[in-house]
Wavefront OBJ file of the C-alpha trace (Angstrom):
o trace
v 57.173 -38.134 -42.668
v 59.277 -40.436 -40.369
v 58.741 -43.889 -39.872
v 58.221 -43.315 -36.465
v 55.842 -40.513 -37.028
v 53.575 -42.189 -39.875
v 53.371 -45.105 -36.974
v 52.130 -42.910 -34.108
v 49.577 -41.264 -36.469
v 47.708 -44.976 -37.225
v 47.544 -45.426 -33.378
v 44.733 -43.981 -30.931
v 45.550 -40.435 -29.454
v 46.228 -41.643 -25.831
v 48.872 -44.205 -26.679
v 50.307 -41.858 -29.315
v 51.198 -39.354 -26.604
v 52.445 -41.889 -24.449
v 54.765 -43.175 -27.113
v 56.121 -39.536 -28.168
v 56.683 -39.027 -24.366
v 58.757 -42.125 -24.177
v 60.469 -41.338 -27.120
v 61.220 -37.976 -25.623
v 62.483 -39.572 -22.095
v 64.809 -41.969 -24.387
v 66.365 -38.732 -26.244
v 66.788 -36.876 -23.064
v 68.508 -39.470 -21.633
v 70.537 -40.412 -24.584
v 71.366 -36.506 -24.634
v 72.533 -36.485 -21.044
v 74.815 -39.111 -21.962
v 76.265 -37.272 -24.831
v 76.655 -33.902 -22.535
v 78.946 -35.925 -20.270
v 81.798 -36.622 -22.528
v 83.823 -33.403 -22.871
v 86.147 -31.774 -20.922
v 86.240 -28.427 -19.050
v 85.227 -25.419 -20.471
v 87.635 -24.050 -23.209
v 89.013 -20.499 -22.754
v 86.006 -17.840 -24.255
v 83.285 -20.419 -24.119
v 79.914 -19.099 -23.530
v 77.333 -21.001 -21.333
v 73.775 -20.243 -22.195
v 71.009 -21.421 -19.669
v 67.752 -22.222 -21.021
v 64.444 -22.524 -19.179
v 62.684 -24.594 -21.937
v 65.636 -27.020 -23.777
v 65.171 -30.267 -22.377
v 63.087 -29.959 -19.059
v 65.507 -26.759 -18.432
v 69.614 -26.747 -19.023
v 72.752 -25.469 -19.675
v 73.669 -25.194 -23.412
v 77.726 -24.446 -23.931
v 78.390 -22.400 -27.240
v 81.789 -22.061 -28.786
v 82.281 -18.347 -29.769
v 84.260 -19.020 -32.817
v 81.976 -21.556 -34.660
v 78.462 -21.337 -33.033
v 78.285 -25.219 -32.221
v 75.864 -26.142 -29.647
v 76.829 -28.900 -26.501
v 74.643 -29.549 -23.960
v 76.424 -28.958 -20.299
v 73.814 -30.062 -18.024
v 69.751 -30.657 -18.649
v 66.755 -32.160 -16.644
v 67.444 -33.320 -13.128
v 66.798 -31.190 -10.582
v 66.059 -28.139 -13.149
v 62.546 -26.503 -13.249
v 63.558 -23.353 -14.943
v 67.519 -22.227 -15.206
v 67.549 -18.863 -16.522
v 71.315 -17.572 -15.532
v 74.526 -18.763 -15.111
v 77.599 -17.792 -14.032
v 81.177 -18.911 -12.616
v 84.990 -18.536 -12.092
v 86.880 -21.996 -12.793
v 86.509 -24.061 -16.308
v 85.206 -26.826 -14.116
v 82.438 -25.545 -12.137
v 79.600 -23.303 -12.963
v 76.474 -21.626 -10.525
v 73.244 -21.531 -11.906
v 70.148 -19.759 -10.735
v 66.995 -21.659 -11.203
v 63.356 -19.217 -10.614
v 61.220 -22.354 -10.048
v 63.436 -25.325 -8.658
v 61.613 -26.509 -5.094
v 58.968 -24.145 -5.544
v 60.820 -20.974 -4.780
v 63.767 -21.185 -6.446
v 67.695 -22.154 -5.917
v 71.670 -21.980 -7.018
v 72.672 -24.974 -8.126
v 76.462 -25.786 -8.919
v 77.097 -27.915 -12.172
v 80.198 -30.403 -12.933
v 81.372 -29.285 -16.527
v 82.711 -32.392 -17.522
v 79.940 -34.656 -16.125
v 76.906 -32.711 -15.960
v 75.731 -33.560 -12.367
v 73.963 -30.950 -10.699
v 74.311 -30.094 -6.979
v 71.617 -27.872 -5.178
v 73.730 -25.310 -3.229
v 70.874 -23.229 -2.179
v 67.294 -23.342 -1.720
v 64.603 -21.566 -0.193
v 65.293 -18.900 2.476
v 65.142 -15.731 1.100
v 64.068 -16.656 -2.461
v 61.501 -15.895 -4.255
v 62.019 -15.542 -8.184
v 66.015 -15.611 -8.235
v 66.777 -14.293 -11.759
v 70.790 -13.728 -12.438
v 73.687 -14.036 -10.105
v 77.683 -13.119 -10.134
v 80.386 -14.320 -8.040
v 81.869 -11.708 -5.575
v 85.162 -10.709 -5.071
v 85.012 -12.700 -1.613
v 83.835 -15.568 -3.446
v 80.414 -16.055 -2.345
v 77.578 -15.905 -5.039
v 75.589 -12.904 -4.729
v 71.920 -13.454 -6.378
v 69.486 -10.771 -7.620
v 65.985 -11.413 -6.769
v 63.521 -9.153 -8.088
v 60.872 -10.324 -5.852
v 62.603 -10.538 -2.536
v 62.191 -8.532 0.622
v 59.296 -7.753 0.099
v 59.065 -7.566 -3.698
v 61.315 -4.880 -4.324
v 64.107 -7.518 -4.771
v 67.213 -8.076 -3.295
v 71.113 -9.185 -3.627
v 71.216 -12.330 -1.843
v 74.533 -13.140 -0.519
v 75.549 -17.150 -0.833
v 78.000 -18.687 0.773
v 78.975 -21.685 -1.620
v 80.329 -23.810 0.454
v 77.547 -23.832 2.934
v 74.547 -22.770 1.166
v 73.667 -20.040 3.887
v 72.507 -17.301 3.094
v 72.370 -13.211 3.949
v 70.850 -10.038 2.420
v 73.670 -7.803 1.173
v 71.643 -5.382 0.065
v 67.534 -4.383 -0.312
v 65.054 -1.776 -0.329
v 67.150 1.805 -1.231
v 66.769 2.449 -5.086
v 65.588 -1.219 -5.941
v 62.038 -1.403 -7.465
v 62.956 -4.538 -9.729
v 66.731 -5.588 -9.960
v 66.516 -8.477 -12.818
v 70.579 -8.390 -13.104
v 74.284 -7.957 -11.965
v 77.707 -7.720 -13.182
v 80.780 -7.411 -10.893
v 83.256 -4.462 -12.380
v 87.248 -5.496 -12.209
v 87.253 -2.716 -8.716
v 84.867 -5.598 -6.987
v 82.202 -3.244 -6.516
v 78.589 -4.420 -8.388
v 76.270 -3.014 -11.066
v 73.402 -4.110 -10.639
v 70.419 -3.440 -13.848
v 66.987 -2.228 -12.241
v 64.479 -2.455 -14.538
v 61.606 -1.141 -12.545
v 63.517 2.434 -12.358
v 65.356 2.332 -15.587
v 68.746 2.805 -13.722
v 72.183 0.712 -13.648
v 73.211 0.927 -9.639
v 75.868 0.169 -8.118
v 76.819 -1.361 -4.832
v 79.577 -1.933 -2.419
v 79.569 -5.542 -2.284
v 80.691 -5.647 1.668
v 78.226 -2.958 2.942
v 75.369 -3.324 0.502
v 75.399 0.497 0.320
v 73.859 1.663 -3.214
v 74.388 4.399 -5.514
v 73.096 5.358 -9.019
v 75.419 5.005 -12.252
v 72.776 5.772 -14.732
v 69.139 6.392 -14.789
v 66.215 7.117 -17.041
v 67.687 9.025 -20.642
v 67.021 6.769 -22.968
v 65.608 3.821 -21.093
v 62.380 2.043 -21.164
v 63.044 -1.254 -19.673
v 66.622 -2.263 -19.061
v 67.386 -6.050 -18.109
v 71.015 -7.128 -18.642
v 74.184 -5.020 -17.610
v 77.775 -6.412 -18.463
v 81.136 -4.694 -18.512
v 83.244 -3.809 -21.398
v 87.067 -4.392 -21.773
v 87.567 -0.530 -21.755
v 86.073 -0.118 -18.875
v 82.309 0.699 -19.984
v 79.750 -0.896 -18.879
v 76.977 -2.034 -21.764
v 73.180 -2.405 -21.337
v 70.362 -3.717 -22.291
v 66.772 -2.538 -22.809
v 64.444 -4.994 -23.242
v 61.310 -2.750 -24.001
v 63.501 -1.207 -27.212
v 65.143 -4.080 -28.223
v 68.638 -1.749 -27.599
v 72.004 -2.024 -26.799
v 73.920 0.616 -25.084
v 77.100 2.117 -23.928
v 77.747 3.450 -20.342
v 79.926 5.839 -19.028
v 80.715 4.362 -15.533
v 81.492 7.643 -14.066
v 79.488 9.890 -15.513
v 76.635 7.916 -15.950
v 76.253 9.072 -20.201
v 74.593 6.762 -21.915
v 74.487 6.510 -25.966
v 73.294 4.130 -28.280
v 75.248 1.188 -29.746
v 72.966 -1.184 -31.832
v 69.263 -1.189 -31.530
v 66.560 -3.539 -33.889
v 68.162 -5.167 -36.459
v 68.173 -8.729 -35.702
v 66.703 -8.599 -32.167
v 63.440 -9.625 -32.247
v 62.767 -10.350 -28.010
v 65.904 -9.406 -26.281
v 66.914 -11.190 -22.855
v 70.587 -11.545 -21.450
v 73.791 -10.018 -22.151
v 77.373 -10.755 -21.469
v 80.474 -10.027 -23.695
v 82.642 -12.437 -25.321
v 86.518 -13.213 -25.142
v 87.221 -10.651 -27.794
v 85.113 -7.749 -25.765
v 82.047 -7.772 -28.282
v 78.394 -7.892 -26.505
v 76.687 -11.186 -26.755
v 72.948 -10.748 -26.708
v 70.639 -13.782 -26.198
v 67.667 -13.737 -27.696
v 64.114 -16.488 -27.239
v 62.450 -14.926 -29.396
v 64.446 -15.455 -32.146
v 66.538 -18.662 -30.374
v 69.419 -17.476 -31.145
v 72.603 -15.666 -29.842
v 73.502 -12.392 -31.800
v 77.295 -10.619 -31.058
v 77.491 -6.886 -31.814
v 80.224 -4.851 -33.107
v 80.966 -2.541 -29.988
v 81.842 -0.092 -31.960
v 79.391 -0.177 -35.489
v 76.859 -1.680 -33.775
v 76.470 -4.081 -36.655
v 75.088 -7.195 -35.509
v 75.444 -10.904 -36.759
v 74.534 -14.505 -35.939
v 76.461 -16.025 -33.482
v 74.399 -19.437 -33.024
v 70.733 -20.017 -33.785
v 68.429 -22.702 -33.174
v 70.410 -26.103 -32.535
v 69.368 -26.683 -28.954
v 68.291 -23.053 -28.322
v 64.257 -23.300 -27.133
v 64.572 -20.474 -24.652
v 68.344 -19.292 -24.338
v 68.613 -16.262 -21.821
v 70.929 -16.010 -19.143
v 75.196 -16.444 -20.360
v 78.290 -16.680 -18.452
v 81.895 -16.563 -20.626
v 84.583 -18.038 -18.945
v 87.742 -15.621 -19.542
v 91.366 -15.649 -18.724
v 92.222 -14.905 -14.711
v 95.248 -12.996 -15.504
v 93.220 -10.585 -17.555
v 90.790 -10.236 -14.546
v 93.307 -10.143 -11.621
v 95.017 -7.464 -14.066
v 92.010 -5.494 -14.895
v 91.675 -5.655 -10.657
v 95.201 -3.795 -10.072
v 94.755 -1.332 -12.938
v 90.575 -0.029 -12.545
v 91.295 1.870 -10.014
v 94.244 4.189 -11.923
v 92.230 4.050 -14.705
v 89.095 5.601 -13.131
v 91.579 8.063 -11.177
v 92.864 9.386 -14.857
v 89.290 9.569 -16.461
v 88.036 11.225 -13.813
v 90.734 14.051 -13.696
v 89.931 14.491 -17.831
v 86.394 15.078 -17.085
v 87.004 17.802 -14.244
v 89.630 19.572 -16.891
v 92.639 17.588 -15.475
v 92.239 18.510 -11.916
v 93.070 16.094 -9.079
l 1 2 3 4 5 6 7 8 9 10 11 12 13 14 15 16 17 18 19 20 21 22 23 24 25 26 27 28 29 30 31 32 33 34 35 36 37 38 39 40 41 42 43 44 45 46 47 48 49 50 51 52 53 54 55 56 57 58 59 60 61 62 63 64 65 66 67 68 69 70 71 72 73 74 75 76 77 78 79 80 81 82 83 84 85 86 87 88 89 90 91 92 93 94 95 96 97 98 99 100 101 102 103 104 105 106 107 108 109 110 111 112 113 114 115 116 117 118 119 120 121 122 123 124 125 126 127 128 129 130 131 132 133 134 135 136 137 138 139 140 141 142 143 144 145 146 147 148 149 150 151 152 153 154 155 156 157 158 159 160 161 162 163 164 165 166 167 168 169 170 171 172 173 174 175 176 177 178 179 180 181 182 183 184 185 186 187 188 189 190 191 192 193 194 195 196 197 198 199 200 201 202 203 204 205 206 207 208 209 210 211 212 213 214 215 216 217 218 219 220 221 222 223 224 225 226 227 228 229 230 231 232 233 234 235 236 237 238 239 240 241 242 243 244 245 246 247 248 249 250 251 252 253 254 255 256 257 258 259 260 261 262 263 264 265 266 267 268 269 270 271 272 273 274 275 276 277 278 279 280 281 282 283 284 285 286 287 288 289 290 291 292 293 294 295 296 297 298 299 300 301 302 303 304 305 306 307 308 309 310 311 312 313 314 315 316 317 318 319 320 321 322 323 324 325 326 327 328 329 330 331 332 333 334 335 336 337
């Protein structure tokens, strides 16, 4: 046993809390103070928010190694549980609880400090969140309008905000992904259906529903143009046809053990987070083998993930979607325009 430990354990109960609180204050702020000295983010880091590490925070992960930093903890945080971004320097991150009903919050990399961008208004839960083509943050709020949930539409500069789009297919949207066109998938997992919407009209669609799916909860899109989701009810990965809508199955059990948030790494493989297990697992896209990609460390309750990847591979992906949709879907009418 620690020093520290054996000491608490000869003292009455009250002050022996009151000491392991202190002690926990001193290591959060110690921690803070480590979190401030690094740069940027580094080309295919992944940012992990947490609801539970340290009164609530942002852990960074580096893909190739697994090593934990901490970004951003405590403060203003109640419970982060996604992230996202499109700079090295900044990052948006949607917090269910902060001020009661939630808010988007915009973290300095490099220091730490946290800046409420958003609060109240139309939140209720907020619970993931993707930067638009226009460059405002558009939020999914499962318990919004209503509670059939939302997409919340935040200007960042400002802070105001407007419903892009509610009501339609949504029964309980839990998460987004923007595709390289601008238009946005968002996960539903209330009707087991990926749906897409035009990010200036709010007008919806469905890209996939039911087939295999008992409780999807994290969309992301693959380099070939896929998109890749999650079901949380069979701890499963999947592959989606964009166009078509066909789903099939790329990795399911294994490793997972309570499934949360998905995004895909630098090098195109799914990254699943996992707070069941603490950990972060990356998937073969293609086996569907799965292994470790960073366990425990900080990790109480990792969920939502944002990777920061090249612009030029984005603003690429941008010009090229749409002649890349055109051609697949001419092969799958028999090659007729």
């Amino acid at each position: 046993m620690h020093k520290s430990s054996a000491a608490c354990a000869n003292l009455p109960l009250a002050i022996s809390v009151r000491l392991i609180a202190l002690r926990r204050a001193i290591l959060i702020a110690g921690l803070l103070t480590v979190g401030t000295a690094r740069a940027g983010l580094t080309e295919g880091e992944i940012l992990v928010a947490d609801g539970s590490a340290f009164g609530g925070g942002i852990i960074g992960v580096d893909p190739a190694t697994g090593v934990q930093t901490l970004v951003s903890i405590a403060g203003s945080f109640a419970r982060p549980v996604a992230v996202t971004g499109d700079s090295p320097d900044h990052a948006y991150v949607v917090d269910s609880q902060a001020f009661g009903s939630g808010a988007l919050f915009r973290i300095h990399v490099a220091t730490g400090a946290q800046v409420a961008v958003s609060q109240g208004g139309f939140f209720v839960r907020p619970a993931a969140a993707v930067i638009a083509a226009s460059g405002h943050v558009i939020v999914v709020d499962p318990a919004a309008a209503g509670g059939r949930g939302a997409l919340i539409r935040i200007d960042r500069n400002t802070g105001t905000q407007s419903i892009l789009s509610s009501g339609g297919f949504f029964v309980n949207p839990v998460g987004i992904v923007r595709e390289p066109s601008g238009t946005l998938i968002v996960v539903d997992r209330g009707a087991a259906a990926l749906i897409r919407v035009n990010p200036t009209t709010g007008t919806q669609s469905i890209v996939s529903k039911g087939g295999g799916w008992v409780a999807p909860c994290g969309v992301a899109a693959l380099p070939d143009l896929d998109l890749t989701a999650l079901d949380c009810g069979l701890q499963a990965l999947f592959r989606v046809n964009p166009l078509t809508g066909q789903q099939s199955l790329m990795s399911i059990g294994g490793l997972f053990q309570g499934v949360y948030g998905l995004a895909v790494d630098i090098n195109g493989h799914p990254i699943v987070s996992d707070p069941v297990a603490r950990a972060l697992f990356r998937v073969n896209p293609v086996s569907g083998a799965q292994t470790v990609m960073s366990l425990f460390g900080y990790f109480q309750e990792p969920q939502g993930m944002w990777t920061i990847v090249p612009e030029p591979a984005t603003l690429f992906l941008s010009l090229v979607f749409p002649l890349i949709l055109r051609q697949r879907s001419r092969s799958a009418s028999g090659g007729q325009s």
